[in-house]
NUTI-904463 format. One record per residue: residue in three letters; x, y, z of N, C-alpha, C, O in turn. Coordinates in steps of 0.1 Angstrom, whole numbers, plus 5000, padded with zeros to 4 digits. Atoms other than C-alpha are relative to their C-alpha. Layout:
ALAXYZXYZXYZXYZ/...
! end
This chain:
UNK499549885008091803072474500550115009501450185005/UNK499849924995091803292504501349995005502150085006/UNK498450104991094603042522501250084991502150144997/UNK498949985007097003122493500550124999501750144999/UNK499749885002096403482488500750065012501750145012/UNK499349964981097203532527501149944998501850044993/UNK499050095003100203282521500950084990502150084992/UNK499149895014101503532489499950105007500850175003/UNK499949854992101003832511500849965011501650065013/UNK498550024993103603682537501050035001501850105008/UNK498450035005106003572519500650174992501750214993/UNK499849905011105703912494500550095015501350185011/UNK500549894994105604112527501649945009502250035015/UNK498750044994109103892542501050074990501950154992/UNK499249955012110603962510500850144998501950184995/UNK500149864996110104322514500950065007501550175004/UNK499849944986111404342548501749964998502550055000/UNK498850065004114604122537500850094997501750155003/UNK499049905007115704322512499750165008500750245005/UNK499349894996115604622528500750035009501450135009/UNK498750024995117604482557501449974993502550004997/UNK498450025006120104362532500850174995501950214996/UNK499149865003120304742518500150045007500350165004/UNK499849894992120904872554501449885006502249925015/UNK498750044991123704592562501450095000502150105010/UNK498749954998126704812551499850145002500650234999/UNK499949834996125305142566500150005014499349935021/UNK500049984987126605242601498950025012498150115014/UNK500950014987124805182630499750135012500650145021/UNK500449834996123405532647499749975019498849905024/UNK500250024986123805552687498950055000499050174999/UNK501349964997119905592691499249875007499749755010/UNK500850134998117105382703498850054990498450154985/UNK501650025011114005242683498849975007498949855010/UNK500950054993111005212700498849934993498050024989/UNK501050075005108404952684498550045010498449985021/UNK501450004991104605082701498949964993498350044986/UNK501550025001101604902696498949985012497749955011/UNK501249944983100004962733499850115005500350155016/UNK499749904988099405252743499850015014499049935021/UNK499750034986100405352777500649915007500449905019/UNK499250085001102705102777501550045006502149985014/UNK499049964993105505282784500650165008501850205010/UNK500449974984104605512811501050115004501550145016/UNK498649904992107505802806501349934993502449984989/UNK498550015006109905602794500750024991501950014990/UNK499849935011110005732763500850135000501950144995/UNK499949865000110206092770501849975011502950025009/UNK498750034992113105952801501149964990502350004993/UNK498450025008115505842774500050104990501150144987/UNK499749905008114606092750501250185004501850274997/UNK499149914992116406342776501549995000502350075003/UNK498750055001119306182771500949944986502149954984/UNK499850065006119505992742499150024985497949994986/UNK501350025009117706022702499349875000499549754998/UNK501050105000115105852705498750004985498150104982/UNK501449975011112205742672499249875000499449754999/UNK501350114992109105562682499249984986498650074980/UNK500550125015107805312650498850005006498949955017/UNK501650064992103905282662498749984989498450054979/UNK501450065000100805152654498550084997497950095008/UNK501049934994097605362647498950025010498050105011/UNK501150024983095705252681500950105008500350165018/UNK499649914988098205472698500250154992501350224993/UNK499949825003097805832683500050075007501050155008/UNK499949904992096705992708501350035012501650145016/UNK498450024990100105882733501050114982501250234982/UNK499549935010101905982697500150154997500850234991/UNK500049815005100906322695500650075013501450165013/UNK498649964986102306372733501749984998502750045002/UNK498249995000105706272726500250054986501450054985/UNK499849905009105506462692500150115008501350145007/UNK499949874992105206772714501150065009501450185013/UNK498849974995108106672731501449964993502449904996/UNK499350055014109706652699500349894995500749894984/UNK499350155004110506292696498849954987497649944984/UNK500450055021110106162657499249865004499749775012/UNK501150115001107105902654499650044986499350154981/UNK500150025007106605732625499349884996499949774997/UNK501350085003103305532612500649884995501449884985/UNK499450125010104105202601499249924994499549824987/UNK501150015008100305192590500250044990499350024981/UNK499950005016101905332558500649934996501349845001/UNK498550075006103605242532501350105001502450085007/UNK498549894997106205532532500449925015501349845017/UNK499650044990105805482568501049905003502249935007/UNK499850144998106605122571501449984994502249945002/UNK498849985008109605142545501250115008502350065008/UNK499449924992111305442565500049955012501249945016/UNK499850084992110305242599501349884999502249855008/UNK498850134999112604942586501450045000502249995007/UNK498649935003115505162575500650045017501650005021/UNK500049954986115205332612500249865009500849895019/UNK499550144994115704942627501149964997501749925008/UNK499250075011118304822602501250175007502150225000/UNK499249915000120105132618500550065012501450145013/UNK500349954988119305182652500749885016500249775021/UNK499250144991122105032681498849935006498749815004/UNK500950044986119004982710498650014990498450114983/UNK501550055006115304812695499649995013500349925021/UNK501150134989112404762726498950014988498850094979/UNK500950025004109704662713498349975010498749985022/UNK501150034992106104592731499249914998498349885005/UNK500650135005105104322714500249924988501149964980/UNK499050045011105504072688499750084986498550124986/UNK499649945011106404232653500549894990501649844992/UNK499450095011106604002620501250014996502049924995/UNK498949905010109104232604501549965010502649985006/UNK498849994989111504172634500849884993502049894990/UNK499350115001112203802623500949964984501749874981/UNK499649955011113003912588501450084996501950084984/UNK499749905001115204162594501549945005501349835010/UNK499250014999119204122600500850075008501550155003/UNK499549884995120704292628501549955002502249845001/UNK498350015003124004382632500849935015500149905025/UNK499950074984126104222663500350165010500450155022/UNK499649914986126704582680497950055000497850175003/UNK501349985000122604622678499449925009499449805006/UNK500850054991120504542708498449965000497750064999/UNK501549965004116904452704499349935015499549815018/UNK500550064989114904422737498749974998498350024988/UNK501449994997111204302746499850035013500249995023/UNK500849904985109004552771499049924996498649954985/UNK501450055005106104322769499050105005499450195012/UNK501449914996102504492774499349955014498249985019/UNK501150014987101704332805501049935010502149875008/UNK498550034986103404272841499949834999500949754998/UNK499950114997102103942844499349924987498749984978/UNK501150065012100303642820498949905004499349825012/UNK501350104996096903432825500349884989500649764990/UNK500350075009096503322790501349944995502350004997/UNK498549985005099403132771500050074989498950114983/UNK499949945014101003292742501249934996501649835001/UNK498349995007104303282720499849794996499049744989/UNK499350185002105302872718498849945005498249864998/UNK501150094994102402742742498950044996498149954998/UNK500849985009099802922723499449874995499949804986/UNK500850095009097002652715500050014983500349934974/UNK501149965015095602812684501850004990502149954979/UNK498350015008099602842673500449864997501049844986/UNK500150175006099602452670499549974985499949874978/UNK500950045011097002492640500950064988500950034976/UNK499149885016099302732618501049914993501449814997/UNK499350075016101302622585500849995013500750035025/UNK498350014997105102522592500750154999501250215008/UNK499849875004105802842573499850105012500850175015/UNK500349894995103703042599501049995017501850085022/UNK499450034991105102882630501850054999502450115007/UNK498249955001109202932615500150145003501150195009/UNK499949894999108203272611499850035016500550135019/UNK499949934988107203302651501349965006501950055012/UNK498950014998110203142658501150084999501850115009/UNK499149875005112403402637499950105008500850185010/UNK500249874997110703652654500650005016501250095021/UNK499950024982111103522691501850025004502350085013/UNK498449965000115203492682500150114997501250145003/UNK499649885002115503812673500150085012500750195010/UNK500149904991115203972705501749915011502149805013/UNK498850024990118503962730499750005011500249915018/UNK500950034984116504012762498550065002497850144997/UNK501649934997113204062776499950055017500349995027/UNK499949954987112604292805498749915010497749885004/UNK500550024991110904152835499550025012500350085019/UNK499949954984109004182871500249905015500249915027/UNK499950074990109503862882500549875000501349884990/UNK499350145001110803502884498949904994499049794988/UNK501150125007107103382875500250054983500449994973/UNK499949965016107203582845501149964991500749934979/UNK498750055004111003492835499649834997500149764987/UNK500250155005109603122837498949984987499049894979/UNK501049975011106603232814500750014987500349944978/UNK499549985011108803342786501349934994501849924983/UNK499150125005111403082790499349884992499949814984/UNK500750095007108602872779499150084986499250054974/UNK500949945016106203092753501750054990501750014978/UNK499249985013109603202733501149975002501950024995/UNK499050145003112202952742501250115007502250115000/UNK498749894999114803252759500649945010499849895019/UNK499150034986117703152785499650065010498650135009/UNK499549964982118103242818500950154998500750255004/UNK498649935002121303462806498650104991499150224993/UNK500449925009118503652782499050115010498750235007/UNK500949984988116103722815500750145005501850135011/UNK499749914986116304122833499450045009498650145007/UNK501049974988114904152863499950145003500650175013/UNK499849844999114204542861498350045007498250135015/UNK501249954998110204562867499250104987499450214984/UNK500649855014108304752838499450135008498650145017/UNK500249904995108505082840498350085000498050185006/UNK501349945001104605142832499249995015498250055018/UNK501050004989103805032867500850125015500650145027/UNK499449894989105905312886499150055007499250075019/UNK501349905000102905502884499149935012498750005021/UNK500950054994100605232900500549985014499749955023/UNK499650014988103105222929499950135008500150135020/UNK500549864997102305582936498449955008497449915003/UNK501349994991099605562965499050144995499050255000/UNK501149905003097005772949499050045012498849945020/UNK500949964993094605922969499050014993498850084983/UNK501450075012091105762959499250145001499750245006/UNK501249885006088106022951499549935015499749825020/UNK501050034987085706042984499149924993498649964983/UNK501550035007082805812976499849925015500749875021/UNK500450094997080805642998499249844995498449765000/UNK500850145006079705342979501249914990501749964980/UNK498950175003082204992970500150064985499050074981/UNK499649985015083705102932500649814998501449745004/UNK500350145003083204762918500850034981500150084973/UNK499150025018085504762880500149864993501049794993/UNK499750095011084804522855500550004988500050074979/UNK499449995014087204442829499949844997500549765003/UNK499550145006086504132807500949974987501150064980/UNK498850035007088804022785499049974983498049914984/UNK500850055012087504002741500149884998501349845001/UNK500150155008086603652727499450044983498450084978/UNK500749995020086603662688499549894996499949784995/UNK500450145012083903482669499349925018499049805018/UNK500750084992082503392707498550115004498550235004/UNK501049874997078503492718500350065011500850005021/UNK499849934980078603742749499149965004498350055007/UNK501350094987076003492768501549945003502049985013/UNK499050114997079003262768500650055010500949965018/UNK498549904993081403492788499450145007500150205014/UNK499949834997079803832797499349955018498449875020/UNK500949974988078803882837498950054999498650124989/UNK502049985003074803922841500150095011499950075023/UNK499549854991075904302851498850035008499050065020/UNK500549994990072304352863499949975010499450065017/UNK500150154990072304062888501250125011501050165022/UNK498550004988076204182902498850205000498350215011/UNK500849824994074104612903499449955012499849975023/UNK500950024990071304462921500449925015499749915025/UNK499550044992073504302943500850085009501250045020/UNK499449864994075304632953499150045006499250055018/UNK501349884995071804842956501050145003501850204996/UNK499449805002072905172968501349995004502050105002/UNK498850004995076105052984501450014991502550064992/UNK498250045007078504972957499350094981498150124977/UNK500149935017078805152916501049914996502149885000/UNK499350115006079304892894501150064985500550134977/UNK499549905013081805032864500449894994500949805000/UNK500450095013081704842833501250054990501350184991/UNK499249985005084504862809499949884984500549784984/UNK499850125010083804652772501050044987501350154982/UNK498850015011086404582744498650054985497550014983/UNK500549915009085304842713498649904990497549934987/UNK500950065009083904552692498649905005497749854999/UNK501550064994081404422718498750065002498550135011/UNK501549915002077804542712498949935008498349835006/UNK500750034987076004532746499150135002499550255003/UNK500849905001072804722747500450045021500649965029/UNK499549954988073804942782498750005008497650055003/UNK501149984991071404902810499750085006500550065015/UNK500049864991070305232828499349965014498149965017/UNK499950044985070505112862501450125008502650135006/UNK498949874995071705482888501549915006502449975011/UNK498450064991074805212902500949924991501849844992/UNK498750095011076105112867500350134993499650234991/UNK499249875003078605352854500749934983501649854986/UNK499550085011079705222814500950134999500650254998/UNK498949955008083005352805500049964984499449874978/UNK499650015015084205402770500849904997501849875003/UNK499250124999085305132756501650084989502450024982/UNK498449965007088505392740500450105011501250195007/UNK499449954991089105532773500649895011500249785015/UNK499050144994092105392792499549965014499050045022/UNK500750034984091105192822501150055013500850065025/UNK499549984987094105282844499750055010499750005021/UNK500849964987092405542864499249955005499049995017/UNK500950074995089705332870500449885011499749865021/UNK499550104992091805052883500650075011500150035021/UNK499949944991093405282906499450075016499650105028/UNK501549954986090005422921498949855007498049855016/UNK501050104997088405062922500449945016501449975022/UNK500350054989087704882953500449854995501449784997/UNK499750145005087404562936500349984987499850064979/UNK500150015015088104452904499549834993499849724998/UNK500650185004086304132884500550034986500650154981/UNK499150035013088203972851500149915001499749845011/UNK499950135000088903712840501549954993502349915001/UNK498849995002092003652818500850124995501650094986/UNK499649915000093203982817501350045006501350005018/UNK499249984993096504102827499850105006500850165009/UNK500349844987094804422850499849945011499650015021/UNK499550034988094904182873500950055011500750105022/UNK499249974999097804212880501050155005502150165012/UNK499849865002098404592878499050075013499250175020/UNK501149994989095104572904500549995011500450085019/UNK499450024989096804442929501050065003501050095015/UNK499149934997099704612927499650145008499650185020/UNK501049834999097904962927498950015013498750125018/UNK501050064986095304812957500749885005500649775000/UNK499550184998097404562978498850005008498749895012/UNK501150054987093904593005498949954991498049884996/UNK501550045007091404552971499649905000500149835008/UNK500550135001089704272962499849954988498850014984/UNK500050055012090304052926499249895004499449825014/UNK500750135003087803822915500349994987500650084979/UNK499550135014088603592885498949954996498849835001/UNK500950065005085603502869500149884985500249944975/UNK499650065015086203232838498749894999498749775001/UNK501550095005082603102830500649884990500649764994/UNK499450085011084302952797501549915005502349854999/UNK498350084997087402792815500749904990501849924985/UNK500350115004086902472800500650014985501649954980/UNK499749985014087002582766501050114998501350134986/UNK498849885002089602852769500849955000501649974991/UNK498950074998092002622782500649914984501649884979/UNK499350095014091602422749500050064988500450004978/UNK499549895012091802732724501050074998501750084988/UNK498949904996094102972739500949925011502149925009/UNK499150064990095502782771500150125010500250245007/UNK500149974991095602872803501449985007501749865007/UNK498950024995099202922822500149925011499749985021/UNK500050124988099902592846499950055012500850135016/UNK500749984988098202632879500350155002501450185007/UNK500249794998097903042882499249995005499450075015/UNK501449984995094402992895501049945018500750045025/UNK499250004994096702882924500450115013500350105025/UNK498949864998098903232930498650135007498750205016/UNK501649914996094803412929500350015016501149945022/UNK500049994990094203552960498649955008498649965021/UNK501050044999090603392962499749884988500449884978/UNK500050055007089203122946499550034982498750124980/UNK500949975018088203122902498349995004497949905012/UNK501649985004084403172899499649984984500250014974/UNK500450065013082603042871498850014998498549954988/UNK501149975001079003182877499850175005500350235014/UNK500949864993077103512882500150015019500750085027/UNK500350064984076003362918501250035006501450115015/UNK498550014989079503302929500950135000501550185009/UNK499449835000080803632919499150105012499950185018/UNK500949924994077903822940500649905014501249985020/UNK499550054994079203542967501050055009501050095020/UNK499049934993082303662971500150165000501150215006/UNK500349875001081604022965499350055013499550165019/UNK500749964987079304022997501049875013500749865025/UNK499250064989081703783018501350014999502049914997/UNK498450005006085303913011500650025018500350115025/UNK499550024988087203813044501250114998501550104986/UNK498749895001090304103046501249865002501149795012/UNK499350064998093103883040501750044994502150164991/UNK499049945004096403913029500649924986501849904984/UNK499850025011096103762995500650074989501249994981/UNK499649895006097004052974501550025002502250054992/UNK498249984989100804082998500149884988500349914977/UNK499050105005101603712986499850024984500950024978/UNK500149985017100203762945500850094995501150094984/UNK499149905002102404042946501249984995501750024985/UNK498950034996105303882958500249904990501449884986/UNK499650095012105103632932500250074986501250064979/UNK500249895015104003872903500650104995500950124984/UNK499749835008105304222906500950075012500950185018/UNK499049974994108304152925501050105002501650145013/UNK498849924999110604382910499250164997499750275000/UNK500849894994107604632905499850115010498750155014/UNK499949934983108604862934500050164996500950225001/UNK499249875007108605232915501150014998501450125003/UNK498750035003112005182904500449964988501549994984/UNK500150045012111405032873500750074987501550024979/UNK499949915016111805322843501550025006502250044996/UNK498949954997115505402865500549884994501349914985/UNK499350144999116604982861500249994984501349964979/UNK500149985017115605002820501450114999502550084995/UNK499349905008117205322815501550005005502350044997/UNK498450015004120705262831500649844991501849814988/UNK499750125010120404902809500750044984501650004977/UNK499449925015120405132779500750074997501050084985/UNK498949934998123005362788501149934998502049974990/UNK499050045002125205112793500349904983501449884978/UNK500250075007124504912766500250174983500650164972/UNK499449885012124905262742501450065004502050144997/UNK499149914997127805382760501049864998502149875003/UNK498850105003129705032749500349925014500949815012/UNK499750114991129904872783499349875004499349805014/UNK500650164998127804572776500249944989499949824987/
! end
C-alpha cells in the first residue's frame, strides 16, 4: 500500500512540474541565472560573484538557511522550495531563467522543458567521488523502470557539468552518461578558498579530524572508529576531533584529547587546521589534500566488502590514495604512528584537483558571461 502511495505521489508531483513548464513555454526567457542549492557552502562566493554582475535567484533547500540569510543581505532573492508557494514560484523562475547550475540532482529538472537559448549546468557538491552514484549507483539497479526513466530525464537535462579533473570527467561520463563535448574543465569554485595557505592555529599537539561518512539503517559497531583506542594512541601528543552526521547517536566520551564537534557545524575549518584526516568514503578527502598537500589521509572502510555491494565503490581509487585502505582500528593507530613524509598527497592531487588551483570561481564566471552575453 505504501509502494503505490509513493508511486501516486511521483507521478502527481511530475504532473505538477509538467504543466507548469508547459504554462512557462511561451513566456520569454529573462537574462538571469537560477541557482538550484541543496549544500551549503557549496558555492564558496560564487553566488554573490555573479550577483555583481548579473540577476541572480537562488531556489534552495532548508538545510541551507543559514548561507541563505547571507546572500539575502546581499540582496539576492532566495526562495524555499520546502513550500508549496515556494516550490510553484521556484519552477516558474526555471521555466524562465537563460543560465540553471544546480548542485545536485533535482527530480523537477527532468520534468521540466527548457527552452533551446536556456543553459542548465551541474556544480556538483564534491571535487572528487569514492562512492558510485547517478547510473552506477548499486541500490539504483533495485528501483521501478518508472524510477530509473525519471533519473535518466533528470541526468539529460543538464548541458554541462563543471569539473576539476580528467578523473572526475570519466566519473560522470559514466554515473550520467554525458559526452566529452558536455565536460568543463574550470575547477569548482568552492575550493579557491582551500588553495589559500591558511596559517594553522599554534598548537603543539598532531590535530587528528575524523569525518565518517552516514550509513542508513546500518549499526555504528559496523563502521564507527573505536575513538577511544585512536585518543589513547595520541596520549598528550595529538587531539583527536570527532565530527558525526546529525542522526548518529554516540554517547561522547570525556577523554582531555577528544574534541566532538557539532554535528551542524561546517567541517571546513577543521579540515584546514587538521594535521591528519581519517574517512572513509567521504569526498573531504579530497578537499584535505588539497588544503594540506604535507597532511596525512587515512581511508578507513571497515565495511568495504559490503559497501561495494550496496552503494559501489568507484573502480580502483583505493589505487590514486596516498597510503594504503585500512579496515581496522589497529591499522589506523598503525599508520597514524608510522606516517613516512612522502609525496603522496602531490600525485592525489594531480589526479583529483587538477584544475583546482584558486582560479576556479574566475573559469565559471566568464562560462556564464559568455554564455548570457550570446556568444556560446
Amino acid at each position: 500500500m505504501t509502494h503505490i502511495l509513493v508511486s501516486y505521489l511521483k507521478e502527481l508531483y511530475s504532473v505538477v512540474v509538467r504543466r507548469l513548464s508547459k504554462k512557462n513555454k511561451l513566456k520569454p526567457v529573462i537574462k538571469r541565472v537560477c541557482y538550484l542549492m541543496s549544500f551549503p557552502n557549496n558555492n564558496q562566493g560564487l553566488i554573490e560573484a555573479v550577483s555583481y554582475e548579473q540577476q541572480v535567484i537562488v531556489l534552495y533547500k532548508k538545510n541551507c538557511l543559514e548561507e541563505v540569510k547571507q546572500l539575502e543581505s546581499f540582496g539576492i532573492e532566495c526562495i524555499n522550495l520546502d513550500t508549496v508557494s515556494g516550490f510553484i514560484k521556484g519552477i516558474n523562475c526555471l521555466c524562465q531563467s537563460q543560465v540553471i547550475i544546480a548542485d545536485n540532482y533535482f527530480a523537477f529538472l527532468g520534468d521540466i522543458t527548457f527552452k533551446q537559448n536556456q543553459t542548465v549546468y551541474q556544480l556538483w557538491h564534491a571535487t572528487g567521488a569514492i562512492k558510485q552514484f547517478g547510473l552506477e549507483d548499486k541500490s539504483a539497479a533495485k528501483r521501478s523502470e518508472k524510477d530509473k526513466n525519471r533519473f535518466i530525464r533528470v541526468y539529460e537535462s543538464f548541458d554541462y557539468v563543471f569539473v576539476a579533473s580528467k578523473k572526475m570527467a570519466d566519473v560522470f561520463r559514466r554515473s550520467y552518461g554525458f559526452s566529452k563535448e558536455q565536460i568543463l574543465f574550470t575547477g569548482f569554485p568552492r575550493t579557491d578558498r582551500l588553495c589559500q595557505r591558511i596559517v594553522k592555529q599554534n598548537s603543539n599537539k598532531r590535530r587528528v579530524l575524523y569525518l565518517p561518512t552516514y550509513r542508513e539503517n546500518e549499526p555504528v559497531e559496523t563502521w564507527l572508529l573505536d575513538i577511544k583506542k585512536v585518543a589513547d594512541s595520541l596520549k598528550n601528543e595529538g587531539l583527536l576531533q570527532v565530527k558525526l552526521h546529525p542522526h548518529v547517536e554516540l554517547e561522547h566520551i570525556n577523554q582531555t584529547n577528544v574534541d566532538w564537534i557539532s554535528s551542524h557545524e561546517s567541517a571546513d575549518e577543521y579540515i584546514m587546521q587538521a594535521d591528519v584526516l581519517i574517512t572513509d568514503y567521504s569526498s573531504v578527502a579530497f578537499d584535505f589534500t588539497l588544503a594540506n598537500p604535507t597532511g596525512q589521509l587515512i581511508m578507513y572502510w571497515p565495511d568495504e566488502t559490503k559497501y561495494r555491494q550496496v552503494t559501489g565503490i568507484q573502480p580502483n581509487i583505493e589505487a590514486d590514495f596516498p597510503q594504503p585502505v585500512t579496515h581496522t582500528t589497529d591499522d589506523v593507530i598503525k599508520q597514524l604512528t608510522n606516517y613516512p613524509m612522502l609525496e603522496g598527497n602531490k600525485l592525489f592531487n594531480a589526479l583529483w584537483n587538477t584544475y583546482n588551483d584558486g582560479q576556479a570561481t574566475n573559469r565559471v564566471l566568464d562560462e556564464i558571461k559568455e554564455v548570457l552575453d550570446g556568444e556560446k
